[in-house]
N, CA, C and O atoms as a Maestro MAE file, in Angstrom:
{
 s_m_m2io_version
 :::
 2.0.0
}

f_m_ct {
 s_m_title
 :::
 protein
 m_atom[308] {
  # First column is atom index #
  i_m_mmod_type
  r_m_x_coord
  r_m_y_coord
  r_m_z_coord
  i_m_residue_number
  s_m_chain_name
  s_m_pdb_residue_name
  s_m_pdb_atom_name
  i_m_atomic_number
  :::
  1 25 -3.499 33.466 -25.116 1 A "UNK " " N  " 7
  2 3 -3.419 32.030 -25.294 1 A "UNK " " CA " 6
  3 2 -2.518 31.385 -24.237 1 A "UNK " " C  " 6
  4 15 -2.785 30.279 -23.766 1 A "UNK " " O  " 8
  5 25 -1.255 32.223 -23.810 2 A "UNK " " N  " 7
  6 3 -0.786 31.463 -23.491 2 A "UNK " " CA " 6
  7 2 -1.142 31.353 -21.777 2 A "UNK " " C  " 6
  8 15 -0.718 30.355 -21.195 2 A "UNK " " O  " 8
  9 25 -1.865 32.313 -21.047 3 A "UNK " " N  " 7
  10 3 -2.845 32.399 -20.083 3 A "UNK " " CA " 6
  11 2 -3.886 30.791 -19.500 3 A "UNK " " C  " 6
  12 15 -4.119 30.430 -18.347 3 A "UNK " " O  " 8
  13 25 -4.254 30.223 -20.653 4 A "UNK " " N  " 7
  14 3 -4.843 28.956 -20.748 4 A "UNK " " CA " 6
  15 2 -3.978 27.931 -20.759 4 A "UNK " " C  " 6
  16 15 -4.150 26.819 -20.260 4 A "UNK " " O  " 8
  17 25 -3.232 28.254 -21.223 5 A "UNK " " N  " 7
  18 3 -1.903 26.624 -21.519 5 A "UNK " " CA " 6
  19 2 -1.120 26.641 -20.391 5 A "UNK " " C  " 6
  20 15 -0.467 25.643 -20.087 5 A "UNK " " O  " 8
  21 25 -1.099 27.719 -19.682 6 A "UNK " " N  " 7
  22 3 -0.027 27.155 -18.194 6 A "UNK " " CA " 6
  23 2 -1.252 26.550 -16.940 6 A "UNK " " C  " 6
  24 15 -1.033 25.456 -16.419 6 A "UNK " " O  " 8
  25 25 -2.595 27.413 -16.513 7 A "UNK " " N  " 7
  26 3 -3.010 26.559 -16.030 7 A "UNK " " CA " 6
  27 2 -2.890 25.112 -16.272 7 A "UNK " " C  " 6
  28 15 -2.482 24.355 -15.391 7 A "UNK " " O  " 8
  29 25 -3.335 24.594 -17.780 8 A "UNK " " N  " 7
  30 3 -3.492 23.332 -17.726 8 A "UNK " " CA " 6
  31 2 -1.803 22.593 -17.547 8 A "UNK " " C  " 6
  32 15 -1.678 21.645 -16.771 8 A "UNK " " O  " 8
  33 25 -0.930 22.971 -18.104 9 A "UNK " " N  " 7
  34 3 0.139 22.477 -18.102 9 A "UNK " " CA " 6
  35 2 0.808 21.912 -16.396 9 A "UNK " " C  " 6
  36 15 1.406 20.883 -16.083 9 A "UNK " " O  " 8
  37 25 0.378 23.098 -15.586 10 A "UNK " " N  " 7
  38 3 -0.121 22.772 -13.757 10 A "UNK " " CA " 6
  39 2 -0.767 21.760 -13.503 10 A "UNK " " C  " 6
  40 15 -0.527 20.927 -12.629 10 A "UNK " " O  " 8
  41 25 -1.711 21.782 -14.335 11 A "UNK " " N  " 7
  42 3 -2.695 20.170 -13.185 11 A "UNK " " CA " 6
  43 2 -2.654 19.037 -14.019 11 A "UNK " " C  " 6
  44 15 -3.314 18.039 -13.730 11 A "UNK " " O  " 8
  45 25 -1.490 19.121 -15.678 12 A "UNK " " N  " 7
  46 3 -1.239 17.808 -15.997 12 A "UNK " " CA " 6
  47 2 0.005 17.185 -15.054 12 A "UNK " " C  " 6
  48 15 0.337 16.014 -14.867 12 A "UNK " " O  " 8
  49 25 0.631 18.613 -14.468 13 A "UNK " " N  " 7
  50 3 2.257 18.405 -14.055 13 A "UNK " " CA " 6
  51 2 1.507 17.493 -12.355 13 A "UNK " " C  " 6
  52 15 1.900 16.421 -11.896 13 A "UNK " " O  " 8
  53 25 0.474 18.324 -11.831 14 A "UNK " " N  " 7
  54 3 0.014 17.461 -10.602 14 A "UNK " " CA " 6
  55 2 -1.136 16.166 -11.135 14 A "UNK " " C  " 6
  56 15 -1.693 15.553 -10.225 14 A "UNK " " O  " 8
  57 25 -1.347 15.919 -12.049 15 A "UNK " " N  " 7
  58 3 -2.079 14.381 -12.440 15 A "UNK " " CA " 6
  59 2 -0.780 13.675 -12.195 15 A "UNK " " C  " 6
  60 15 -0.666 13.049 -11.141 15 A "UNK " " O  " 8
  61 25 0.199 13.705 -13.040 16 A "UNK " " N  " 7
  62 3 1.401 13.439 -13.007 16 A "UNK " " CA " 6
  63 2 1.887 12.730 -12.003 16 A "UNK " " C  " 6
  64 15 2.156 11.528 -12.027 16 A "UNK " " O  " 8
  65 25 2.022 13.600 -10.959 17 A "UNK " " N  " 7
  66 3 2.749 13.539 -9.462 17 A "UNK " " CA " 6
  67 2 1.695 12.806 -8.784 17 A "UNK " " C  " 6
  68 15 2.170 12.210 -7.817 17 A "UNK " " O  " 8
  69 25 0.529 12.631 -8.909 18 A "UNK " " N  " 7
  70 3 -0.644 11.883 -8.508 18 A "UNK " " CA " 6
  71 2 0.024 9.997 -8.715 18 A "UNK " " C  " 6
  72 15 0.409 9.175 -7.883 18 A "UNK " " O  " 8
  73 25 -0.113 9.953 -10.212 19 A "UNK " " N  " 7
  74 3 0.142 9.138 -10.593 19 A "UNK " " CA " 6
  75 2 1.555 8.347 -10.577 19 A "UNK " " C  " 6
  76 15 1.564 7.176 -10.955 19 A "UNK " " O  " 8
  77 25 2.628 8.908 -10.189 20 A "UNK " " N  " 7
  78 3 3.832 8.320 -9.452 20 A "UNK " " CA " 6
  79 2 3.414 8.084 -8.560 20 A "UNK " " C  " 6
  80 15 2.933 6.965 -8.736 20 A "UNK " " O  " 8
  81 25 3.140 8.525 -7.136 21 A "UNK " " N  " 7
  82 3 2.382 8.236 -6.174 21 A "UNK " " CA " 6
  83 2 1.840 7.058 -5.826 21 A "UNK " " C  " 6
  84 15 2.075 6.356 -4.842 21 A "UNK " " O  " 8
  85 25 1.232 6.930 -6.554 22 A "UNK " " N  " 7
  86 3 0.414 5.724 -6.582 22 A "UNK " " CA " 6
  87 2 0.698 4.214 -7.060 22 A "UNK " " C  " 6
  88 15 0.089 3.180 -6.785 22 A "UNK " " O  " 8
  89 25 1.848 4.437 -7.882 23 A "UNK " " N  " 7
  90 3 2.867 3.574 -8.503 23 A "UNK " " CA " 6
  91 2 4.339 2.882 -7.912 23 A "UNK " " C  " 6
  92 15 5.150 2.161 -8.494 23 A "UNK " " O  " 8
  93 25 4.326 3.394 -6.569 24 A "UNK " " N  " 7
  94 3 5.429 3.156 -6.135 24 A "UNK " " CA " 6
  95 2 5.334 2.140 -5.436 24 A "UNK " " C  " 6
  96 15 4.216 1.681 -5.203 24 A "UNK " " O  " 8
  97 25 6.670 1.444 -4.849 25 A "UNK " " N  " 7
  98 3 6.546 0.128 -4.131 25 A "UNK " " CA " 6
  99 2 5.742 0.369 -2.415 25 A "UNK " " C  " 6
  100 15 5.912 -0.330 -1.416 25 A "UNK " " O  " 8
  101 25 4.932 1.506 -2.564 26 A "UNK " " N  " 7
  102 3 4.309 1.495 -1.173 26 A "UNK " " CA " 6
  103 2 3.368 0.667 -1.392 26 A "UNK " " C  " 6
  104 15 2.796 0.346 -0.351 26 A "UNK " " O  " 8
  105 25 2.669 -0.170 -3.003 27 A "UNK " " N  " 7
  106 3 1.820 -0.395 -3.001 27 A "UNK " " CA " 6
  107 2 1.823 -1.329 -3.253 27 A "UNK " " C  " 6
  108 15 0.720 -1.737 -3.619 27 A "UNK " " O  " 8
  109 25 2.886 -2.282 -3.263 28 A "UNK " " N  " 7
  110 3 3.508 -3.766 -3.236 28 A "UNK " " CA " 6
  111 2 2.912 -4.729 -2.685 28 A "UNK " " C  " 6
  112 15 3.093 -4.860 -1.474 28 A "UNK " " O  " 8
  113 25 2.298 -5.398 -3.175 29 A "UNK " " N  " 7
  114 3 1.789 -6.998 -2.273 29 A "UNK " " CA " 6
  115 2 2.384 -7.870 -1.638 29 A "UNK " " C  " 6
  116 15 2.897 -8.770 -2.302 29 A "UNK " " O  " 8
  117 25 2.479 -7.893 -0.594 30 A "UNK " " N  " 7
  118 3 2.370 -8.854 0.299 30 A "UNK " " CA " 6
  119 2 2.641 -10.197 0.895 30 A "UNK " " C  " 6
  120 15 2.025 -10.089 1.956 30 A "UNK " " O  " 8
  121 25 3.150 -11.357 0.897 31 A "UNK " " N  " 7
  122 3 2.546 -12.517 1.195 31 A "UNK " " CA " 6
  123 2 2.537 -12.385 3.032 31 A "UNK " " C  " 6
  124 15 2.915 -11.395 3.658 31 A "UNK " " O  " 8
  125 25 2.029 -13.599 3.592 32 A "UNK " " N  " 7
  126 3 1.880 -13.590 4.521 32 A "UNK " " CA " 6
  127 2 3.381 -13.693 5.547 32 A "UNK " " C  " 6
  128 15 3.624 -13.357 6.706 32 A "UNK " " O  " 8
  129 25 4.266 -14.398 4.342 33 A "UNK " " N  " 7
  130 3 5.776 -14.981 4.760 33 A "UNK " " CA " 6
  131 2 6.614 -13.643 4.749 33 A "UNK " " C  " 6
  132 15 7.576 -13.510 5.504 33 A "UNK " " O  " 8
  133 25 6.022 -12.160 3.429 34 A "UNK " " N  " 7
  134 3 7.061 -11.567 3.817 34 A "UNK " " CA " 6
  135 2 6.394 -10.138 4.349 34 A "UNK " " C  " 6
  136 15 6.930 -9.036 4.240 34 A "UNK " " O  " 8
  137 25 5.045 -10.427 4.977 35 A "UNK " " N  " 7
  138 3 4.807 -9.488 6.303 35 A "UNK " " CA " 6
  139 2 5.886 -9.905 7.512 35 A "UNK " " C  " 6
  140 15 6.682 -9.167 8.093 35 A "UNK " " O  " 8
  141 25 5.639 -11.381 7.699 36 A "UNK " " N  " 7
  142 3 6.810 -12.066 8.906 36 A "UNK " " CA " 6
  143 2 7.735 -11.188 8.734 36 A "UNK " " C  " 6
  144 15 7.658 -10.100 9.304 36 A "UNK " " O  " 8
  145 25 8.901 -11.543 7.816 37 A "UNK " " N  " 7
  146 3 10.104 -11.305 7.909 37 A "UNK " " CA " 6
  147 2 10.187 -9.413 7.802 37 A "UNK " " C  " 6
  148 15 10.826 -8.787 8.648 37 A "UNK " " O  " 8
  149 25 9.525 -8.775 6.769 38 A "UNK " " N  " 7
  150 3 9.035 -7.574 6.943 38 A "UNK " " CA " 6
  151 2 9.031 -6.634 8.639 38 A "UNK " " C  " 6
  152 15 9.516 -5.583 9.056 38 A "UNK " " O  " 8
  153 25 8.325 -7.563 9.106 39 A "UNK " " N  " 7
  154 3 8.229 -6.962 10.762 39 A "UNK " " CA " 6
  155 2 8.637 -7.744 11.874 39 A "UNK " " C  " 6
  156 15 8.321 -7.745 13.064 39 A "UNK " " O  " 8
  157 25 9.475 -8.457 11.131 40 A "UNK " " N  " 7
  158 3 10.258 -9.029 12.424 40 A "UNK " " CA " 6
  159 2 9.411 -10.026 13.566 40 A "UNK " " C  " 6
  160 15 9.780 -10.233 14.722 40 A "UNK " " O  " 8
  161 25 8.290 -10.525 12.968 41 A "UNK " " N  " 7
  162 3 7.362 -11.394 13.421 41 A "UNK " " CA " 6
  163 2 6.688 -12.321 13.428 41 A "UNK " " C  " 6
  164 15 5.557 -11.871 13.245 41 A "UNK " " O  " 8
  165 25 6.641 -13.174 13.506 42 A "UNK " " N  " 7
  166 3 6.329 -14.872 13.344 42 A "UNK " " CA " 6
  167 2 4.913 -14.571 12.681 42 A "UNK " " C  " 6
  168 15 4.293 -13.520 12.841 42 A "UNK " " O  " 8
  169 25 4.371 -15.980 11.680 43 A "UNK " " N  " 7
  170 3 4.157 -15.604 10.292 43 A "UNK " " CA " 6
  171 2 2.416 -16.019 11.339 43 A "UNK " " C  " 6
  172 15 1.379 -15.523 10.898 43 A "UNK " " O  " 8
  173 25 2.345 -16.973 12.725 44 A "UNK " " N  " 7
  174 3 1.343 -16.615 13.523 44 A "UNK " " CA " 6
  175 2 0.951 -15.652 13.724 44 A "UNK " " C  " 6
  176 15 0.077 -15.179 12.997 44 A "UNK " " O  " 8
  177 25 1.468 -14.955 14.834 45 A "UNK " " N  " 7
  178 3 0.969 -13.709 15.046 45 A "UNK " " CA " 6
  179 2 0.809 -12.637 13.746 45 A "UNK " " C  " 6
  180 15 0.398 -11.496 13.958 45 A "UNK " " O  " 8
  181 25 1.085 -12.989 12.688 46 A "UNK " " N  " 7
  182 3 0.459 -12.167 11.199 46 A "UNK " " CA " 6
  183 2 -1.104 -12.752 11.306 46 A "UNK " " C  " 6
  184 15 -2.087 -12.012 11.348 46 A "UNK " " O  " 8
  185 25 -1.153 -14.092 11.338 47 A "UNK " " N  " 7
  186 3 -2.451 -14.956 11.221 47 A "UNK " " CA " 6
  187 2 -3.094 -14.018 12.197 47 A "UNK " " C  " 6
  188 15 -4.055 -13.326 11.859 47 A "UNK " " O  " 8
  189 25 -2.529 -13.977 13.523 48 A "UNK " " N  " 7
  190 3 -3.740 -13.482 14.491 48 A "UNK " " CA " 6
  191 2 -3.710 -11.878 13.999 48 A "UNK " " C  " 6
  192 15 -4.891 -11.623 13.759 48 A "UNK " " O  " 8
  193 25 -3.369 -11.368 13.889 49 A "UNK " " N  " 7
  194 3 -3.575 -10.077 13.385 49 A "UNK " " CA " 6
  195 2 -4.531 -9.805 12.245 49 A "UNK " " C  " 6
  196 15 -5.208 -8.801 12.025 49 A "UNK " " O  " 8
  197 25 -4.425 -10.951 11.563 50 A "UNK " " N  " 7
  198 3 -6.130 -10.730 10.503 50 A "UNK " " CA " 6
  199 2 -7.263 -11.307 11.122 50 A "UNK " " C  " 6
  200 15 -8.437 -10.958 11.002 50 A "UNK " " O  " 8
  201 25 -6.711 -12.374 11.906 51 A "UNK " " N  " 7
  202 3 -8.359 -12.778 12.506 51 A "UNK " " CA " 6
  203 2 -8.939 -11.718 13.550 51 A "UNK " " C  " 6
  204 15 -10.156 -11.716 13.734 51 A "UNK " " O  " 8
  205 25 -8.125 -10.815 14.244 52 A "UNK " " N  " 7
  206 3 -8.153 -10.070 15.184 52 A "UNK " " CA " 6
  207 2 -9.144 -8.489 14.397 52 A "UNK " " C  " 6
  208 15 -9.953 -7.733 14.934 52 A "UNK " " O  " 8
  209 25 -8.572 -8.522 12.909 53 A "UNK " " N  " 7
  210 3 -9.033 -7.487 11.821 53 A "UNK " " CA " 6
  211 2 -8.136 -6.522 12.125 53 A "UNK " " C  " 6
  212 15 -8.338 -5.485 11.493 53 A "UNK " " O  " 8
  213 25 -7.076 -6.488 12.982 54 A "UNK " " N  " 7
  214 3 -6.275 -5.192 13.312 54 A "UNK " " CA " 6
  215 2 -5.013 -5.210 11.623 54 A "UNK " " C  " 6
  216 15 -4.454 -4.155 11.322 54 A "UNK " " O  " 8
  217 25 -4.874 -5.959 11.122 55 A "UNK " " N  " 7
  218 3 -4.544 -5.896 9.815 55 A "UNK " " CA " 6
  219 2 -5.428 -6.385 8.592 55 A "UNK " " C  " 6
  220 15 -5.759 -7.571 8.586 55 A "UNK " " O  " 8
  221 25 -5.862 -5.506 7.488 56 A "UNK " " N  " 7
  222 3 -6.519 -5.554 6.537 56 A "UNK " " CA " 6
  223 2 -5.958 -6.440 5.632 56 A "UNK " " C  " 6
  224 15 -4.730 -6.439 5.545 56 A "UNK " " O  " 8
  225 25 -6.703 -7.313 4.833 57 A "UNK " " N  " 7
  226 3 -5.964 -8.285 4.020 57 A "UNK " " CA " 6
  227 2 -6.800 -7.718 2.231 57 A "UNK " " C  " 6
  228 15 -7.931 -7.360 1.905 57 A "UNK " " O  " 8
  229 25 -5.767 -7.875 1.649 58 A "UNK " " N  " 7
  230 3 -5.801 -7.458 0.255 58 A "UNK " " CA " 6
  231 2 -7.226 -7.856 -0.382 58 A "UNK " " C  " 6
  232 15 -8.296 -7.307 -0.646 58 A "UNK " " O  " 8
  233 25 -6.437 -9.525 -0.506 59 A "UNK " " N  " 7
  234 3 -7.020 -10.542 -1.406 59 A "UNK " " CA " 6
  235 2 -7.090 -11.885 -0.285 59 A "UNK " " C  " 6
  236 15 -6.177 -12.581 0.158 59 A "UNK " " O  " 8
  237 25 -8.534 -11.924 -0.046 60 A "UNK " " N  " 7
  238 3 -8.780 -13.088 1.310 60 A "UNK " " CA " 6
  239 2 -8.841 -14.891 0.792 60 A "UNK " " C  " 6
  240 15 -8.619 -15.868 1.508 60 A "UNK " " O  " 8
  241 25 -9.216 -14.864 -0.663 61 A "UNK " " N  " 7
  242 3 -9.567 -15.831 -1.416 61 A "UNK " " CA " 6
  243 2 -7.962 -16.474 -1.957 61 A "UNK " " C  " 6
  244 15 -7.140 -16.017 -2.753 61 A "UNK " " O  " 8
  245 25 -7.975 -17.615 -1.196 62 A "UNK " " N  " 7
  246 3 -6.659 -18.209 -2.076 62 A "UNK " " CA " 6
  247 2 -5.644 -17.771 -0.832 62 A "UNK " " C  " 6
  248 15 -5.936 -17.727 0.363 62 A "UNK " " O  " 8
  249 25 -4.379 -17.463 -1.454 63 A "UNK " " N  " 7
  250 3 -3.197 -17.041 -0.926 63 A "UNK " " CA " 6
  251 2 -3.744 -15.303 -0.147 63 A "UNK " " C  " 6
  252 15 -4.337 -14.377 -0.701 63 A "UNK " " O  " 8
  253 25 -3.341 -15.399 1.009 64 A "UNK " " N  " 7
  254 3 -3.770 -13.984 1.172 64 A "UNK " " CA " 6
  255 2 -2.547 -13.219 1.015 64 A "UNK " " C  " 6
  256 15 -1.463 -13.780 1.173 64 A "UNK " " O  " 8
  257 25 -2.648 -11.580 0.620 65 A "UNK " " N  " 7
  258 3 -2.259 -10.895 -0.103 65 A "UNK " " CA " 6
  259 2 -2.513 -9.424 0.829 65 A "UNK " " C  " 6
  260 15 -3.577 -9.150 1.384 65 A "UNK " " O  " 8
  261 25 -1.240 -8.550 0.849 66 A "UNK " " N  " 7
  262 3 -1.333 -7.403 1.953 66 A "UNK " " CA " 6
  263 2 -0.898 -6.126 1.108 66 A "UNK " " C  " 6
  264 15 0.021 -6.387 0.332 66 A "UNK " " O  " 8
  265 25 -1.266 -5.028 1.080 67 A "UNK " " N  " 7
  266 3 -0.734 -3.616 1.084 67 A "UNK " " CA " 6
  267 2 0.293 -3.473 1.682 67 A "UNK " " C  " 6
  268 15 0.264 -3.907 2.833 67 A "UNK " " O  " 8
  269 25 1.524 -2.877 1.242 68 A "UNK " " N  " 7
  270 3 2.825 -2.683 2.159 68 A "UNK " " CA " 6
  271 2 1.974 -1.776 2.738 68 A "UNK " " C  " 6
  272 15 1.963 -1.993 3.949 68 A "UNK " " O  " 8
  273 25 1.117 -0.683 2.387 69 A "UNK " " N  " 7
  274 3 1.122 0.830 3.015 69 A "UNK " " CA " 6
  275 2 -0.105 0.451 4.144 69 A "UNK " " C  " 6
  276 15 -0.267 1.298 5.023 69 A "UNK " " O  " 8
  277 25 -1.072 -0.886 4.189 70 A "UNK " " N  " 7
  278 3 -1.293 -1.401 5.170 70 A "UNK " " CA " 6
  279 2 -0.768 -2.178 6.023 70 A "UNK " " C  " 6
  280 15 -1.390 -2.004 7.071 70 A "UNK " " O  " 8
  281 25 0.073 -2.982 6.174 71 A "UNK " " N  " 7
  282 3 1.170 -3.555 6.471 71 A "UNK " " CA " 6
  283 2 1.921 -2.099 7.417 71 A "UNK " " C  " 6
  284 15 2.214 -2.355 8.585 71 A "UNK " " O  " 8
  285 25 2.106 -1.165 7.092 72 A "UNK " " N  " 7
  286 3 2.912 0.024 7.756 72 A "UNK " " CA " 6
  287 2 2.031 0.639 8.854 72 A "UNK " " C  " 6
  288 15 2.354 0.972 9.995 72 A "UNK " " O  " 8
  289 25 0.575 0.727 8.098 73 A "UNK " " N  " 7
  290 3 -0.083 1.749 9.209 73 A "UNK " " CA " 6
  291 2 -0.305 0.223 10.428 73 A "UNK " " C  " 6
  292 15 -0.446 0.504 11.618 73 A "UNK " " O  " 8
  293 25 -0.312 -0.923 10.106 74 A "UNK " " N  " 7
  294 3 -0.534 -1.787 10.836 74 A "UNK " " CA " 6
  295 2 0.797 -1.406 12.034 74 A "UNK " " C  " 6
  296 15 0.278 -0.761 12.944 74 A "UNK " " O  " 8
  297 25 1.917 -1.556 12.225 75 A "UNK " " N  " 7
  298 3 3.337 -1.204 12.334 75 A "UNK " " CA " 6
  299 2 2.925 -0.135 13.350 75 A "UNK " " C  " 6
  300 15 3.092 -0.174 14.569 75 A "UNK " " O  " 8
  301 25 2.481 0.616 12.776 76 A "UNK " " N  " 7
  302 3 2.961 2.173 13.482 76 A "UNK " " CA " 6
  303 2 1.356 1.688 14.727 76 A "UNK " " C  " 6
  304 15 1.587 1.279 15.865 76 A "UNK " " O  " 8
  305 25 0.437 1.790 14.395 77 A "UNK " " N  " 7
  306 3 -0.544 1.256 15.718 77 A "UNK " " CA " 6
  307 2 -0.182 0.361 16.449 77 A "UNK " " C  " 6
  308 15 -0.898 0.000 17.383 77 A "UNK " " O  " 8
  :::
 }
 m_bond[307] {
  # First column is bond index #
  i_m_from
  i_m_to
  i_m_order
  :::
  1 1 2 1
  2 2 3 1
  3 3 4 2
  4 3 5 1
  5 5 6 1
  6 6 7 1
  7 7 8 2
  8 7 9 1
  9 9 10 1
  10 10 11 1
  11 11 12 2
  12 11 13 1
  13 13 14 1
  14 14 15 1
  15 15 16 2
  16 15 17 1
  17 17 18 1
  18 18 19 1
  19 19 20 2
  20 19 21 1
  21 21 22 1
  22 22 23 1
  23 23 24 2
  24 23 25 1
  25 25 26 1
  26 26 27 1
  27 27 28 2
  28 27 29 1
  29 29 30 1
  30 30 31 1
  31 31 32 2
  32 31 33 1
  33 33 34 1
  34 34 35 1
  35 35 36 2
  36 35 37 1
  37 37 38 1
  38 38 39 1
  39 39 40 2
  40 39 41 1
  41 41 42 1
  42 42 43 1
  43 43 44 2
  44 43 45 1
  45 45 46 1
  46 46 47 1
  47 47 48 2
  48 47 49 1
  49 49 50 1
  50 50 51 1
  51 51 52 2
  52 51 53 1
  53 53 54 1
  54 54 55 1
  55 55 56 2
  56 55 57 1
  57 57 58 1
  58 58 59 1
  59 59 60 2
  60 59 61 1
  61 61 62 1
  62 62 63 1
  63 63 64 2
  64 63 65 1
  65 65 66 1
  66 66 67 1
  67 67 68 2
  68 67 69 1
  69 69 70 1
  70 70 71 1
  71 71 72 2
  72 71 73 1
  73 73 74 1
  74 74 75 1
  75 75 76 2
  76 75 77 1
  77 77 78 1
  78 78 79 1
  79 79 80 2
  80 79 81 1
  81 81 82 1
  82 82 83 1
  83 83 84 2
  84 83 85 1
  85 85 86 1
  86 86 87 1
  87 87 88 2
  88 87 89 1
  89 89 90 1
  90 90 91 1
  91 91 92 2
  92 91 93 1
  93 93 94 1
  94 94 95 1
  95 95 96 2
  96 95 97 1
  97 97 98 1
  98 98 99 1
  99 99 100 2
  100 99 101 1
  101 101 102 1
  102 102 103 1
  103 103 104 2
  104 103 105 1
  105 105 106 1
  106 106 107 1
  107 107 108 2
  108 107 109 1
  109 109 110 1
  110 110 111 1
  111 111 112 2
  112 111 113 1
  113 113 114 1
  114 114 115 1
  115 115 116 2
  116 115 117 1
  117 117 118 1
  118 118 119 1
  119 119 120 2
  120 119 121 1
  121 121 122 1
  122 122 123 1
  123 123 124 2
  124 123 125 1
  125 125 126 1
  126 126 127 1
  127 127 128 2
  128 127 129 1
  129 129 130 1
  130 130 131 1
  131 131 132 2
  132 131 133 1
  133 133 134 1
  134 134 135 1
  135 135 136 2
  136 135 137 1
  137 137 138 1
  138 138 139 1
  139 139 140 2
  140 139 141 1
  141 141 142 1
  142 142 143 1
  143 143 144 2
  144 143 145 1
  145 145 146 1
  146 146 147 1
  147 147 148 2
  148 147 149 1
  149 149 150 1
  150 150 151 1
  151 151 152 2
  152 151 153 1
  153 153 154 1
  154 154 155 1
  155 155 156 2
  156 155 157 1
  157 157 158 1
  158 158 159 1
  159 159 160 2
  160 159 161 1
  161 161 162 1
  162 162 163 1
  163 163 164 2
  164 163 165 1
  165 165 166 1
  166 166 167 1
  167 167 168 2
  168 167 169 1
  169 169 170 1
  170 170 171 1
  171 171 172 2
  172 171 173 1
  173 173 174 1
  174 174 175 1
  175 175 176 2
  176 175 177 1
  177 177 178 1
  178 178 179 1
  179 179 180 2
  180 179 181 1
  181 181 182 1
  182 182 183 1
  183 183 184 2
  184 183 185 1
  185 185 186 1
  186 186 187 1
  187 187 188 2
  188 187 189 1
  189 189 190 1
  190 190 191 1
  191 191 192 2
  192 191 193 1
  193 193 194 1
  194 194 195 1
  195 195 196 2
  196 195 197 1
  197 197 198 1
  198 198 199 1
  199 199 200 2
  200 199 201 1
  201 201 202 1
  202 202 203 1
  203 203 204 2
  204 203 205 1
  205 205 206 1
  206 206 207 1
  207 207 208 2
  208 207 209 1
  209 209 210 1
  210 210 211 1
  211 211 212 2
  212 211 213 1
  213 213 214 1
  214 214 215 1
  215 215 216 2
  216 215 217 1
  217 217 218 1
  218 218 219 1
  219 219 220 2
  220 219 221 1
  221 221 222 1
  222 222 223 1
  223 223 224 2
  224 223 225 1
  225 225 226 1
  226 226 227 1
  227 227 228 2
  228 227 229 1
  229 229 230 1
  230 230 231 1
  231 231 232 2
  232 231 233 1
  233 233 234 1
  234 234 235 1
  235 235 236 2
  236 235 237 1
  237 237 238 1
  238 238 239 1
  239 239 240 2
  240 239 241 1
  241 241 242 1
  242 242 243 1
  243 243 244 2
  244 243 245 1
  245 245 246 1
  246 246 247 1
  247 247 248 2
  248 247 249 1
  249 249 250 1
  250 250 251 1
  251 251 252 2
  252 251 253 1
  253 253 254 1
  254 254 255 1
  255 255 256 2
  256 255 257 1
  257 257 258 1
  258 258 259 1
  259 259 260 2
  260 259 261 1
  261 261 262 1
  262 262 263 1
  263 263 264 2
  264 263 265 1
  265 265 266 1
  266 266 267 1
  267 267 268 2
  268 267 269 1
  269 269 270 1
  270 270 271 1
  271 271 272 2
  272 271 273 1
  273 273 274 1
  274 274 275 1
  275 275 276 2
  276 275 277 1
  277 277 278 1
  278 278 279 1
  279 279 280 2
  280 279 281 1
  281 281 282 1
  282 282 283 1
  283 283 284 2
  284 283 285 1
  285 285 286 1
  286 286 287 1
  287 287 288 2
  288 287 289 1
  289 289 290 1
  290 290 291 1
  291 291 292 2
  292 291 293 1
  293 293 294 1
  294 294 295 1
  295 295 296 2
  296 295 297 1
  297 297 298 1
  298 298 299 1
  299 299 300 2
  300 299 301 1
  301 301 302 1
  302 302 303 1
  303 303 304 2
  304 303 305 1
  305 305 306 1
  306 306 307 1
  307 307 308 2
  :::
 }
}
């Protein structure tokens, strides 16, 4: 029995660790004001960076809205 209960007890312990993951402030929204201040860059050149598509925008409708963890890979390119 107890052969069966540690596998599973393993891939609830990595659902787990999945699910922090995914929960953390990497996944924080955005505004356009605190990409600016975020990267040290005028809240224009944020504008041209979505019209350009070299930054992905969340939520396009209304207020637009960013992924920190897009926002980063934006950064590092």
């Amino acid at each position: 029995m107890n052969e069966t209960i540690i596998p599973i007890i393993e891939r609830l312990d990595k659902i787990e660790s999945l699910i922090k993951k995914t929960n953390t402030t990497d996944d924080k929204l955005m505004t356009i004001k605190m990409v600016a201040e975020y990267s040290s860059m005028s809240e224009m050149s944020v504008y041209r960076a979505v019209q350009r598509g070299s930054l992905k925008v969340f939520k396009d409708k209304g207020k637009k809205l960013f992924r920190k963890t897009d926002v980063d890979s934006w950064l590092v390119k």
